[in-house]
ROSEPA-717632 format. One record per residue (C-alpha): residue in three letters; x, y, z; residue number from 0. Coordinates in steps of 0.1 Angstrom, whole numbers, m for minus. Layout:
N
(rec ala, (X, Y, Z), NUM)
...
***
This chain:
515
(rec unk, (318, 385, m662), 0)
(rec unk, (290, 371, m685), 1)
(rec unk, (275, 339, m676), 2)
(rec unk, (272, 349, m640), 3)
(rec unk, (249, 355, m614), 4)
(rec unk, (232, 387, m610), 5)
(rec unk, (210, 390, m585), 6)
(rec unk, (194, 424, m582), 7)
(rec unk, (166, 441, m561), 8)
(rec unk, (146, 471, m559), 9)
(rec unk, (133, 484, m523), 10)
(rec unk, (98, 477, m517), 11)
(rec unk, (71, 497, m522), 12)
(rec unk, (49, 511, m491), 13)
(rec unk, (17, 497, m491), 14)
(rec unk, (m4, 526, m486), 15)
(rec unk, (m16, 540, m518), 16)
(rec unk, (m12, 537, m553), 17)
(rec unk, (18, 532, m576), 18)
(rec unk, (32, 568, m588), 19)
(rec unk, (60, 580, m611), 20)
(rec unk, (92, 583, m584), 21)
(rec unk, (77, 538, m585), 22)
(rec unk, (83, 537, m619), 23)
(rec unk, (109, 554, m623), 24)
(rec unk, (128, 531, m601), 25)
(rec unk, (111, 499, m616), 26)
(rec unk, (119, 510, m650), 27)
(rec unk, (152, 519, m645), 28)
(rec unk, (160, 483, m627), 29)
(rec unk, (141, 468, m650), 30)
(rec unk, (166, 485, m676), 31)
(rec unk, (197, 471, m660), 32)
(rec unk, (180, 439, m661), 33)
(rec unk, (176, 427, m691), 34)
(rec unk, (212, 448, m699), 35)
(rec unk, (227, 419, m680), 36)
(rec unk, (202, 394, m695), 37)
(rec unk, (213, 403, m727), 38)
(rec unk, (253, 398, m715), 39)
(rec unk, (244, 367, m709), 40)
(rec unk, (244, 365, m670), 41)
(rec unk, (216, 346, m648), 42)
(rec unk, (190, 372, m636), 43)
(rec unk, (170, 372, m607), 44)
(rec unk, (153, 399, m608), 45)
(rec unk, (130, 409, m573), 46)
(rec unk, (103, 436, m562), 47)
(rec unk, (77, 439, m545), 48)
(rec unk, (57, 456, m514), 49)
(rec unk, (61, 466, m479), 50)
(rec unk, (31, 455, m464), 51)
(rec unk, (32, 460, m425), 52)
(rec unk, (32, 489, m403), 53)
(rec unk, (15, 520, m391), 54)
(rec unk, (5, 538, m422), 55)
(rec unk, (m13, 507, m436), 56)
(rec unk, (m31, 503, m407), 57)
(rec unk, (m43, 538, m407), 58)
(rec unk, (m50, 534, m440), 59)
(rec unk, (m71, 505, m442), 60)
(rec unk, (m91, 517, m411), 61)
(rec unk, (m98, 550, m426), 62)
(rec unk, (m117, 526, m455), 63)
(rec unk, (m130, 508, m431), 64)
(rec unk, (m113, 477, m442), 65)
(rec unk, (m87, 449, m428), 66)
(rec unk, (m52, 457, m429), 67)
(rec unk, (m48, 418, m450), 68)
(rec unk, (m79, 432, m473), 69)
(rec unk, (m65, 467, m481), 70)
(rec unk, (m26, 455, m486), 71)
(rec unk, (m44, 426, m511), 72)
(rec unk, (m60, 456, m528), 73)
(rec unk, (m29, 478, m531), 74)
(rec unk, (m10, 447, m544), 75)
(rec unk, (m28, 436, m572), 76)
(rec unk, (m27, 472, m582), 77)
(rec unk, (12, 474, m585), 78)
(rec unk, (12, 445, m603), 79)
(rec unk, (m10, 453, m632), 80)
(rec unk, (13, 488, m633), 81)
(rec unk, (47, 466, m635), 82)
(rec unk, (31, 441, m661), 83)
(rec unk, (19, 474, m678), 84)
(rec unk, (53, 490, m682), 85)
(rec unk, (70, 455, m692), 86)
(rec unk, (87, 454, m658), 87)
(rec unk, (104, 414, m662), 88)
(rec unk, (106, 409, m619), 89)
(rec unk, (113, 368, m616), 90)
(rec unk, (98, 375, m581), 91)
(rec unk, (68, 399, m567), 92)
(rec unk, (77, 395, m528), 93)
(rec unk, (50, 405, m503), 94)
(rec unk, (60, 413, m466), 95)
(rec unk, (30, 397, m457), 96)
(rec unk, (39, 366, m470), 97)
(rec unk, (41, 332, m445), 98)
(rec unk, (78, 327, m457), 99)
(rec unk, (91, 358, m455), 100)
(rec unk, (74, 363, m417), 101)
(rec unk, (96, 331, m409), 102)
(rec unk, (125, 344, m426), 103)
(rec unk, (129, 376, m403), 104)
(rec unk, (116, 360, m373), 105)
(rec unk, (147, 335, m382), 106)
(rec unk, (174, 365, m388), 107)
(rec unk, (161, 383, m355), 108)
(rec unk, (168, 351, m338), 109)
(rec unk, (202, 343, m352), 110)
(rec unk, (213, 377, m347), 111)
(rec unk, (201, 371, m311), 112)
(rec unk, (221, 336, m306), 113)
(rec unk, (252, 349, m321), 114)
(rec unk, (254, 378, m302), 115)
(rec unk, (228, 384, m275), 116)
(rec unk, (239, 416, m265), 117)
(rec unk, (231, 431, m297), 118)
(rec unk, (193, 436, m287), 119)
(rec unk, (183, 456, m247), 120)
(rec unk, (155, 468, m236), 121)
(rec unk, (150, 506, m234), 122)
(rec unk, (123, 532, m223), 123)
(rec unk, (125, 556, m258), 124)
(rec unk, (106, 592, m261), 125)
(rec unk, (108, 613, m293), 126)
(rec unk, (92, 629, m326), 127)
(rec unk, (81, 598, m348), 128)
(rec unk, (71, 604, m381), 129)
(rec unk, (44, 576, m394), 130)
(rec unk, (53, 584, m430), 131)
(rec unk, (85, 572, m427), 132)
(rec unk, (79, 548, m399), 133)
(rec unk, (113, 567, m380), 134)
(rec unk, (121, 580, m348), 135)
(rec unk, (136, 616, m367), 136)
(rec unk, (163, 635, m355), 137)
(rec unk, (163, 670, m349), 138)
(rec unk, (183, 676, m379), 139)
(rec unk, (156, 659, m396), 140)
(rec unk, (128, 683, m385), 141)
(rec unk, (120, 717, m399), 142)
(rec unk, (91, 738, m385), 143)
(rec unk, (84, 707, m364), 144)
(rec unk, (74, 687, m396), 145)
(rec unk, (95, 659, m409), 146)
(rec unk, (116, 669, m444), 147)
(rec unk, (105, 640, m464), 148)
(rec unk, (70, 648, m451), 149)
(rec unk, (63, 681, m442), 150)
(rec unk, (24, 677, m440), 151)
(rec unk, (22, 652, m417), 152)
(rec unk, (21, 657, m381), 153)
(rec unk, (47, 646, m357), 154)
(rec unk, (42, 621, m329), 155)
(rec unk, (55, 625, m293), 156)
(rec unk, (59, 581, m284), 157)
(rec unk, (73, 570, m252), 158)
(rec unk, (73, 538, m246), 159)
(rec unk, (97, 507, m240), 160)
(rec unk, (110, 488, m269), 161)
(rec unk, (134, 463, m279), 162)
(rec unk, (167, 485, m290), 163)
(rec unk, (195, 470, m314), 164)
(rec unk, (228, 481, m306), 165)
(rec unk, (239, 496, m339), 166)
(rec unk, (264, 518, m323), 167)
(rec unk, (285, 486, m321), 168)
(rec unk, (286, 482, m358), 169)
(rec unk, (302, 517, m363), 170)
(rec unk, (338, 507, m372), 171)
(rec unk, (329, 483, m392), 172)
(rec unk, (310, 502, m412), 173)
(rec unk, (335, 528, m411), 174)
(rec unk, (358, 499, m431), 175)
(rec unk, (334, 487, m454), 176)
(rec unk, (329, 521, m470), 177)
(rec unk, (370, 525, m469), 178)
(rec unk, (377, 493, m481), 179)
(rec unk, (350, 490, m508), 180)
(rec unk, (340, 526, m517), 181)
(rec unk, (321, 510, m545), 182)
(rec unk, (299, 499, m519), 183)
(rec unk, (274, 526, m523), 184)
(rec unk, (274, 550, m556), 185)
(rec unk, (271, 575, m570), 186)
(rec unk, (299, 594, m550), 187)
(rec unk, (272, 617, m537), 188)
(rec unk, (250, 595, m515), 189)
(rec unk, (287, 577, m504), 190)
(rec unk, (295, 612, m489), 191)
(rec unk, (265, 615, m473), 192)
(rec unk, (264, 584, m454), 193)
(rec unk, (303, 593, m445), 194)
(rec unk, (291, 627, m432), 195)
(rec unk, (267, 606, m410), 196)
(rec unk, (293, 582, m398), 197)
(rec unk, (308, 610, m386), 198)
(rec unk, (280, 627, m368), 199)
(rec unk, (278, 596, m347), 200)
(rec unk, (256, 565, m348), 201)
(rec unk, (225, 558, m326), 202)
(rec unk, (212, 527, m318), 203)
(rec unk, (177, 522, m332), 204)
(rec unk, (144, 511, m315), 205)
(rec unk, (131, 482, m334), 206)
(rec unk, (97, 470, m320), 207)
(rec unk, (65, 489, m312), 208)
(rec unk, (39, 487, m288), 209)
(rec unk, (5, 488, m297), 210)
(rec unk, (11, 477, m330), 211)
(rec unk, (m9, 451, m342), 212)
(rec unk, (m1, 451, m380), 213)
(rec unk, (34, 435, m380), 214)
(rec unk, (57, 406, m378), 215)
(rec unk, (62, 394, m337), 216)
(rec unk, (95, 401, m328), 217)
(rec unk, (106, 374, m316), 218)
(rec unk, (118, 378, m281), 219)
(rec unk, (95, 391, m253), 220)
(rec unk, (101, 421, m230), 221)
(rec unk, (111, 414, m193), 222)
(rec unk, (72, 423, m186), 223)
(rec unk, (63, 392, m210), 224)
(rec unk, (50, 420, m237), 225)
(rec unk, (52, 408, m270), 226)
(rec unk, (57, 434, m293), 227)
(rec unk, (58, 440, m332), 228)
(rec unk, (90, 441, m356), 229)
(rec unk, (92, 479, m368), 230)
(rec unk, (84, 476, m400), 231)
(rec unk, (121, 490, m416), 232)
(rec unk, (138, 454, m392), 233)
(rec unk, (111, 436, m414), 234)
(rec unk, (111, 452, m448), 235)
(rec unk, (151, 451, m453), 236)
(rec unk, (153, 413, m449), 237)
(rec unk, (126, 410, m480), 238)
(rec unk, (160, 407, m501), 239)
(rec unk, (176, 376, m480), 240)
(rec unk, (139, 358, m473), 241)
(rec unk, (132, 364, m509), 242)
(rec unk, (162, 334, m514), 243)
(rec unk, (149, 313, m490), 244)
(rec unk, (165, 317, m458), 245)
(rec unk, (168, 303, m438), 246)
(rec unk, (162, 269, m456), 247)
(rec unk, (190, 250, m471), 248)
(rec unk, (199, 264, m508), 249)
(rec unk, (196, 303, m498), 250)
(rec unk, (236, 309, m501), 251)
(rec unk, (232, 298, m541), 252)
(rec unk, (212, 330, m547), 253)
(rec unk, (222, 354, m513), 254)
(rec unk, (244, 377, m518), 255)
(rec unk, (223, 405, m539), 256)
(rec unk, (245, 418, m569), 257)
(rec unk, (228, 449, m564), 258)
(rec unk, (204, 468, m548), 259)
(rec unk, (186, 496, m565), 260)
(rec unk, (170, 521, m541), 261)
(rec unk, (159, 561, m538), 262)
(rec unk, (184, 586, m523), 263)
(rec unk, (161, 593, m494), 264)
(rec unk, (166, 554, m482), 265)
(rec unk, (204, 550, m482), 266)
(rec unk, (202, 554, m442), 267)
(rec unk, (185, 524, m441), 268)
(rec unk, (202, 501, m464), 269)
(rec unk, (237, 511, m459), 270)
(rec unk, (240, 512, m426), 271)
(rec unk, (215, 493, m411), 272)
(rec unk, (207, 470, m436), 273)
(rec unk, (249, 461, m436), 274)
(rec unk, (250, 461, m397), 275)
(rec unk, (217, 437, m393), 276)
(rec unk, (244, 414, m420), 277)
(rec unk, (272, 414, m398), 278)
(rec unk, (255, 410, m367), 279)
(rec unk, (241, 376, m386), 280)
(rec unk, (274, 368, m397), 281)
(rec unk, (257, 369, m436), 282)
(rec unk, (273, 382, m468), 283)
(rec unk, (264, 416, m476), 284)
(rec unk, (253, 432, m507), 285)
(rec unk, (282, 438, m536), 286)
(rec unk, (269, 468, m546), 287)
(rec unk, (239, 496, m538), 288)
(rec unk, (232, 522, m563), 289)
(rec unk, (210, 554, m551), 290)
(rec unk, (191, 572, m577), 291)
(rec unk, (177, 605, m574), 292)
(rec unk, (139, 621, m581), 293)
(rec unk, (118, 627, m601), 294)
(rec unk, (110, 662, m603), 295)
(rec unk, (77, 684, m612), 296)
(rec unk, (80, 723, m611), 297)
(rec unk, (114, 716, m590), 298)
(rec unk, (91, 692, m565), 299)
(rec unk, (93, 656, m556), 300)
(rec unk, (62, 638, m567), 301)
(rec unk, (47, 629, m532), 302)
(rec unk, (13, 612, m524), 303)
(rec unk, (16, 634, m488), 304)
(rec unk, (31, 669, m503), 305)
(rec unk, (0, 669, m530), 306)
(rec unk, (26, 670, m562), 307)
(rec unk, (14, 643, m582), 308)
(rec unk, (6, 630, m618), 309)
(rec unk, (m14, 604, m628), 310)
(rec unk, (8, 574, m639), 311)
(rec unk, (m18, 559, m668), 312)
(rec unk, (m23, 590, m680), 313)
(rec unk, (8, 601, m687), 314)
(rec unk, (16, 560, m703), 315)
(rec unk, (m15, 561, m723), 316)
(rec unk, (m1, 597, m739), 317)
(rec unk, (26, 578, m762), 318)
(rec unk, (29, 541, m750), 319)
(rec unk, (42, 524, m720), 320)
(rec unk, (77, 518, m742), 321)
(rec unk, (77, 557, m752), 322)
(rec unk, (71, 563, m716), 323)
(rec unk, (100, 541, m702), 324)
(rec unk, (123, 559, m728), 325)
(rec unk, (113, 596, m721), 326)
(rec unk, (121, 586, m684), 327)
(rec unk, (153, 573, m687), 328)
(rec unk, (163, 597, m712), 329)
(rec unk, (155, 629, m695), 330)
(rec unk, (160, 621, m663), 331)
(rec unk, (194, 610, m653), 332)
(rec unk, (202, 577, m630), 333)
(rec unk, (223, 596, m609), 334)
(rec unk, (207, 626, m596), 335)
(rec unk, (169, 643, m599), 336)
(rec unk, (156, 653, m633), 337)
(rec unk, (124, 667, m644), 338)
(rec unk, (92, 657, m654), 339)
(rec unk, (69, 677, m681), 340)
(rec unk, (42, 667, m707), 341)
(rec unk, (60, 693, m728), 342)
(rec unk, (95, 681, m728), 343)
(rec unk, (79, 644, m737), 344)
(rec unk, (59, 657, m760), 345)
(rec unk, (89, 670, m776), 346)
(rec unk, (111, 639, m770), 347)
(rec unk, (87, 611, m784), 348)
(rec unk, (90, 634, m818), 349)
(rec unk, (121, 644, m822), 350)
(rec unk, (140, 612, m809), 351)
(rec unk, (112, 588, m814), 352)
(rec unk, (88, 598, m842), 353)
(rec unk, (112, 618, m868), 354)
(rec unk, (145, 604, m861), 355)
(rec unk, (142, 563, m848), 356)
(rec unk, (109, 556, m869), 357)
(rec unk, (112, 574, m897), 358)
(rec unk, (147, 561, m898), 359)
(rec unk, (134, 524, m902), 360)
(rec unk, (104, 536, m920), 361)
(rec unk, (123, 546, m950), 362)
(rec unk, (152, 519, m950), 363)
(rec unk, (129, 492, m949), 364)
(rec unk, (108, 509, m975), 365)
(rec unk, (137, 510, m995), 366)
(rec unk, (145, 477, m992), 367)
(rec unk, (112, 462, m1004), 368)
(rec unk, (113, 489, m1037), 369)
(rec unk, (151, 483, m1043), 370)
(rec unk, (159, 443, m1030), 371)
(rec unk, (124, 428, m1033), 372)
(rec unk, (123, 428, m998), 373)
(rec unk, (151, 407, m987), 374)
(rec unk, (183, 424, m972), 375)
(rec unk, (216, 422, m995), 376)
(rec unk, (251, 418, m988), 377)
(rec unk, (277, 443, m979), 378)
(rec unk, (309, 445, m956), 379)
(rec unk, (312, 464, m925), 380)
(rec unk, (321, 500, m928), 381)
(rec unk, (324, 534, m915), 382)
(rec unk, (287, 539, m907), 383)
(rec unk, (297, 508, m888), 384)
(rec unk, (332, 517, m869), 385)
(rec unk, (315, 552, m864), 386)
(rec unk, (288, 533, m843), 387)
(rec unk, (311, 509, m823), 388)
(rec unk, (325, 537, m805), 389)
(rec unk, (294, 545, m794), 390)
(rec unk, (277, 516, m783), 391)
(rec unk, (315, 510, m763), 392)
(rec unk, (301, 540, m744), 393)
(rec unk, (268, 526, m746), 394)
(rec unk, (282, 495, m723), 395)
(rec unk, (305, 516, m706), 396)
(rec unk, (276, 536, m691), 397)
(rec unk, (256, 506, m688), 398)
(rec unk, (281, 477, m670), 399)
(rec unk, (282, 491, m635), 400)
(rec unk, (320, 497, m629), 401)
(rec unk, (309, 536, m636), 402)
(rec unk, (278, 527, m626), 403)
(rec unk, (244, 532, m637), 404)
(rec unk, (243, 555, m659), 405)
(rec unk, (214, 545, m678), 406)
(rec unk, (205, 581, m696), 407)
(rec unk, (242, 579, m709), 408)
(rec unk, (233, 548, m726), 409)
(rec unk, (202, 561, m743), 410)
(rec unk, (220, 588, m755), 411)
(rec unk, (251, 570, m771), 412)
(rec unk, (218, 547, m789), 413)
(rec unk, (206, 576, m803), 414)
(rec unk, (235, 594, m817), 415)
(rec unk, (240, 560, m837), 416)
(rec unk, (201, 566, m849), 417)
(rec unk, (214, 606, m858), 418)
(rec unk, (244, 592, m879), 419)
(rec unk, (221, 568, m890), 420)
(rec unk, (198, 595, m910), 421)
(rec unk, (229, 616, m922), 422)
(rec unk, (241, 586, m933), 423)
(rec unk, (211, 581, m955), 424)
(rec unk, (206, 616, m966), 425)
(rec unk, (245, 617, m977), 426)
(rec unk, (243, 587, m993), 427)
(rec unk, (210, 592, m1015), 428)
(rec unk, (202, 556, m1022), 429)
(rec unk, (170, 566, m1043), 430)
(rec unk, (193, 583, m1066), 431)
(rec unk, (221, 554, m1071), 432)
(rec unk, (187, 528, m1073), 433)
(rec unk, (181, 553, m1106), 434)
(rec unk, (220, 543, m1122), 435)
(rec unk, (223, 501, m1128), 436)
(rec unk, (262, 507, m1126), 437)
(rec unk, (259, 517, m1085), 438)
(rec unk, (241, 486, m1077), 439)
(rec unk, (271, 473, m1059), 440)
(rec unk, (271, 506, m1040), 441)
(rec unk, (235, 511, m1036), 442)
(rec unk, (231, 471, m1019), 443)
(rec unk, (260, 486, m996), 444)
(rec unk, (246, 512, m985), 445)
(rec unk, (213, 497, m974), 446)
(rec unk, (231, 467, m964), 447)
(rec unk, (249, 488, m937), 448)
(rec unk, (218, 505, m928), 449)
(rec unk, (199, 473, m917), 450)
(rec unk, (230, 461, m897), 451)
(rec unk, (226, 496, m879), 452)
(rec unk, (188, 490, m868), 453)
(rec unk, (191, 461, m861), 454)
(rec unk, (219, 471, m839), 455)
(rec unk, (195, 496, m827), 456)
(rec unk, (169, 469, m816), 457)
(rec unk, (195, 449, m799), 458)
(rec unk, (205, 479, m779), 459)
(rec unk, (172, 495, m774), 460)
(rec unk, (156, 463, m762), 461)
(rec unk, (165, 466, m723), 462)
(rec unk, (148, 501, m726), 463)
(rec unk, (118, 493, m753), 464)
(rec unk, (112, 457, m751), 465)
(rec unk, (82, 460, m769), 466)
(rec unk, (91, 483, m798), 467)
(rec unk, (126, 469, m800), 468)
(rec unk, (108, 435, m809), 469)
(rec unk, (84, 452, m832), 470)
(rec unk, (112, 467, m852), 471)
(rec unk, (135, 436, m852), 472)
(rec unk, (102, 418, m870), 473)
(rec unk, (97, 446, m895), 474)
(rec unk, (141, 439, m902), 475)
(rec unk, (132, 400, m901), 476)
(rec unk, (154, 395, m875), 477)
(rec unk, (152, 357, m863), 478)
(rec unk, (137, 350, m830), 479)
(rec unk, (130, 375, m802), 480)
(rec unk, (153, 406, m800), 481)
(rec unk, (162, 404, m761), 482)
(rec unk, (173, 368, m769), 483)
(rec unk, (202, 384, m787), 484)
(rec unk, (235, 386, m770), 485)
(rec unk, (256, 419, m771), 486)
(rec unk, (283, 395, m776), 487)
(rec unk, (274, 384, m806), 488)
(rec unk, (267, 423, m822), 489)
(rec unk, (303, 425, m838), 490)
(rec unk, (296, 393, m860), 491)
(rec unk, (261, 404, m868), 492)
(rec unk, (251, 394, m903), 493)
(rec unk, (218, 409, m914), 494)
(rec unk, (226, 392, m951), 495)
(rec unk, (190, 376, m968), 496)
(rec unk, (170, 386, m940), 497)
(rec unk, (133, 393, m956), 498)
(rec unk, (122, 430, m945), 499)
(rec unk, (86, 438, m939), 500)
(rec unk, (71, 471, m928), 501)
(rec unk, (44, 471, m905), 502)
(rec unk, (28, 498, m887), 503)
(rec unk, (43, 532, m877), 504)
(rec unk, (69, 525, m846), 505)
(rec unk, (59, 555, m833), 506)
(rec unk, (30, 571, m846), 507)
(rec unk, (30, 610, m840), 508)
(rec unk, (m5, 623, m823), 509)
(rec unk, (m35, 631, m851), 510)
(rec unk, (m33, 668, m848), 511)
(rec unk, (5, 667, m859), 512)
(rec unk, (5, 641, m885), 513)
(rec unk, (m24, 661, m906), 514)
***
């Protein structure tokens, strides 16, 4: 319902290197969904940040021979310039290392604790840990003795005693929350996944570790008096909940999440132990979690330990950071892995961007100023109209969530309005009828219609191009700023006396094409 809260989170980033494309992708594709809801008139909270604690960053920072605080401080400023780069609109950048969030878990741990005290034991623990995903793995989890996720790192024997939480105890409830809202977790996919591991059998999880300086204090001490630190998945996961507040007075107006936004390789974590930590605090859980896929190069995940990377400026500076964020979302779908190539963008930024979107609005509003001294004339809704209604209802429909995310559907309904658009143009030759003074009337209609349809393109293109969508709204003389615009409002748009003026290309194609 519009006018509603919409609180919605991405997971954190790991603090132990610099932002890269799978980021992006993920911080883009939030970012999308928004200003989507923005735009339907709902009250955003929009939150990222980084996951600051744990082994990896201290490895890291002592391998530069830096603190853990310095290095993290590093890292952070670093993802911030990126997200204000790529126009990513977060209302909150939340640091693990931050004093209020450090209080927050400390806070959960403990009420977890009061309300039921049996839910934490002690426990002597041995088995292969894996440092790049901070996780005791299973063997099922192990090929070749590396871990799956990160099959050049080396695999640690631990032993040692740690505080254990008893998520075995949280089984059949989890077993109901996934029957009784099995929109809990989409797509389908990931849903089955976390069903098939219901099924294997739960273990509960160790959730300190010795000898590990670069973390939150759990809370409670061993029966030796060692105090040990949080594991940094038990600290990261509250980041959503502390990120309100909690546990100060005024955290339920914001807590629960309307959605979490996370990769496929992390659904583990926040549906099922992210949910059982909830109930164990007696706190509201998430409404909804929605699990994208990868991004792919050569049929490989981008991966800072597998060596398959791509450097993230580059590849923004090539077209644009708004060109980027499209090519993303439009070739590599929400809801599974897709592929990354400098070819297929090259191709994309001209043949959707360049030739079809900019020189659409290049030659309307050209046409304008020759034909209508620059200001837009009247004409009544039409078929170039009702055409494009039907899309941009499968526009929202891939956009709204009950189908969920489906944010390359979106783009696509967009631009087969921009392809009817151009035919629309071409059939209608308005530089002919501009040659005959008896189809005035038909020649102010047809660009009349035309300047509703971009600026319906701005409207819907903002949440993906905020930048270029606000550019092109100002060439149109559209009023204000273009992500101010209500979808709402679209049907009764009237583009009637507004006062074109074309600027620079949208989407200027590289030197060595345009000569």
């Amino acid at each position: 319902m519009a006018g509603g809260k919409f609180y919605l989170t991405t997971a954190i980033d790991y603090a132990n290197g610099d932002p890269h494309i799978g980021h992006a992708y993920e911080k883009i594709g939030a970012d999308v969904i928004a200003r989507y809801h923005r735009q339907c008139g709902d009250h955003v909270t929009f939150l990222t940040g980084l996951d600051e604690h744990g082994q990896k960053v201290a490895q890291a920072a002592a391998e530069r021979g830096v603190s853990p605080q310095e290095f993290v401080d590093g890292i952070a400023s670093r993802f911030d310039a990126m997200w204000k780069r790529l126009s990513i609109s977060f209302d909150r950048f939340m640091r693990t290392t931050e004093a209020g969030h450090k209080r927050g878990v400390r806070a959960l741990i403990k009420r977890i604790h009061d309300g039921n005290p049996d839910d934490f034991y002690e426990k002597s623990y041995e088995g292969w840990y894996c440092v790049g995903c901070e996780l005791f793995k299973r063997d099922n989890e192990i090929v070749d003795g590396k871990c799956v996720l990160h099959p050049t790192r080396t695999l640690e024997w631990t032993t040692e005693r740690n505080w254990f939480f008893r998520l075995t105890r949280y089984e059949g409830f989890l077993r109901r929350l996934f029957d009784e809202r099995p929109d809990f977790l989409a797509p389908e996919t990931r849903r089955n996944e976390i069903l098939a591991l219901l099924d294997q059998g739960l273990e509960d999880i160790s959730v300190t570790r010795s000898r590990l300086s670069w973390a939150i204090p759990f809370p409670l001490q061993l029966s030796t008096g060692e105090e040990q630190g949080t594991w940094v998945w038990f600290d990261a996961l509250p980041n959503y909940l502390t990120a309100t507040g909690f546990p100060d007075p005024g955290y339920e107006t914001r807590w629960p999440a309307q959605l979490h936004v996370i990769g496929k390789d992390i659904t583990r974590l926040h549906c099922v132990i992210w949910p059982a930590m909830l109930q164990a605090a007696e706190l509201p859980l998430p409404e909804r979690v929605w699990a994208h896929g990868f991004v792919l190069l050569s049929g490989e995940r981008f991966s800072k330990s597998s060596g398959v990377r791509l450097d993230l400026d580059e590849a923004i500076d090539r077209f644009g950071a708004d060109a980027f964020r499209f090519f993303l979302l439009r070739e590599v779908p929400f809801d599974t892995d897709g592929t990354f190539s400098y070819e297929r963008f090259d191709d994309r930024y001209n043949s959707d961007l360049a030739n079809s979107l900019g020189n659409l609005a290049s030659r309307a509003i050209s046409m304008v100023e020759k034909y209508c001294d620059a200001i837009v004339p009247a004409g009544a809704p039409g078929d170039l109209d009702r055409a494009d209604a039907a899309d941009l209802a499968e526009y929202h429909a891939a956009m709204d969530g009950p189908r969920g995310f489906l944010l390359h559907e979106g783009l696509k309904r967009v631009m087969a309005c921009v392809s009817r658009g151009n035919e629309f143009i071409q059939s209608s030759q308005p530089w002919a009828l501009a040659k005959n003074p008896d189809s005035r009337a038909q020649l102010e209609a047809v660009l009349a219609a035309i300047m509703r349809q971009l600026a319906r393109h701005a409207i819907h293109l903002a949440p993906f191009m905020p930048t270029k969508a606000q550019e092109l709204w100002v060439q149109l003389g559209g009023p204000g700023r273009v992500e101010d615009f209500h979808f709402a409002n679209v049907a009764a748009l009237d583009v009637t006396g507004w006062r074109v003026a074309r600027g620079a290309s949208l989407f200027p194609k590289p030197l060595a094409e345009a000569k």
